[in-house]
N, C-alpha and C positions, 0 to 999 in steps of 0.2 A: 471586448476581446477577452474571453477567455484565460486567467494565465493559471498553470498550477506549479506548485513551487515547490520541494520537494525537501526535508534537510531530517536531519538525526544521522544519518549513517554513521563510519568509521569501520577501526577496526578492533576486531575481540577475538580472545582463544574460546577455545568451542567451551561450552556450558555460561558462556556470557549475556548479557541483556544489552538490546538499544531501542531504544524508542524513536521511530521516524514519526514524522508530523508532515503534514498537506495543506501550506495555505493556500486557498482558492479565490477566484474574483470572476468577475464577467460572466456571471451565469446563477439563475437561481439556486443555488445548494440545496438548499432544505428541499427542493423537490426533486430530486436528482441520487437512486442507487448510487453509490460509489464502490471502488475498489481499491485494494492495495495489487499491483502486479509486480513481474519482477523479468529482467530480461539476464539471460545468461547469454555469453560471447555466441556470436552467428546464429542465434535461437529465436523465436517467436515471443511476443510477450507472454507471460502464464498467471494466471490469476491466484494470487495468493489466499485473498480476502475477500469479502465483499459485505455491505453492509445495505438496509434499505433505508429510504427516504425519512424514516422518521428516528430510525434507528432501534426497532424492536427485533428486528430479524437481521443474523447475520450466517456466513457461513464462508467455508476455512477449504484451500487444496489439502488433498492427501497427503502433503509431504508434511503440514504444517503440527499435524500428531497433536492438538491437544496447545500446542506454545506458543501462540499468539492471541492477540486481543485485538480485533477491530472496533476504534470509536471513533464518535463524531459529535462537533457542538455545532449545533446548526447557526446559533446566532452568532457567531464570531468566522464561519463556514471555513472549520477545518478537518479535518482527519488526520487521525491517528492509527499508527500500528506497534503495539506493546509485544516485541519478542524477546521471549524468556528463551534458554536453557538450547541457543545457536548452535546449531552445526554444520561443518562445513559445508556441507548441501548447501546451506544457508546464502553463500556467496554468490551477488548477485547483484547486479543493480536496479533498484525499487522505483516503482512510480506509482501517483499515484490517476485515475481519474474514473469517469463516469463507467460503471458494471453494465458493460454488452452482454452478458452471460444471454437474455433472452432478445437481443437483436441490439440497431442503433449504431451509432461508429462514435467512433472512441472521441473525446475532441483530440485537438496537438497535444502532443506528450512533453511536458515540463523536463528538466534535465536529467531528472531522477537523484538517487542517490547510491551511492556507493557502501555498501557492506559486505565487508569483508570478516570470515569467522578462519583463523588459522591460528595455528600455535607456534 
């Protein structure tokens, strides 16, 4: 079974950092795109991040300008998302799981996390 687990959020005033992390199980990792997404209130999930299977190529939404880091340690199968320099755009709740960007379905969505950028 599948679970992904989702933690780092909180709250920060805008020019803040948090680091969310993605512990995963029930599915090979290391062979497996990943993503950072993010849902805002009555919205679609939007992909924030993404990263590939072994972790050489990665790539960032529009909004992300440059202030985020997608990583990943395959042997411990987690992900990570390193956001520098939050703005309130930023608010949103994070998930994370496998990158549909070129087809596939998503597995179940873990609980996410809550990040909130206000002053």
């Amino acid at each position: 079974q599948v679970q992904l687990v989702e933690s780092g959020g909180g709250w920060v005033q805008p020019g803040g950092i948090l680091a969310l992390s993605c512990a995963t199980s029930g599915f090979e990792f290391s062979e497996r795109a990943m993503g950072w997404y993010r849902q805002l209130p009555g919205r679609q999930f939007e992909l924030v991040a993404s990263i590939t299977a072994g972790g050489q190529y990665t790539d960032y939404g529009v909004f992300v300008k440059g202030r985020f880091t997608i990583t990943r340690d395959n042997v411990h199968n987690t992900l990570w998302l390193q956001m520098n320099e939050l703005e309130p755009d930023g608010t949103a709740v994070y998930f994370c799981n496998r990158d549909t960007s070129y087809g596939g379905v998503p597995f179940s969505w873990g609980q996410g996390t809550q990040v909130t950028v206000s002053s």
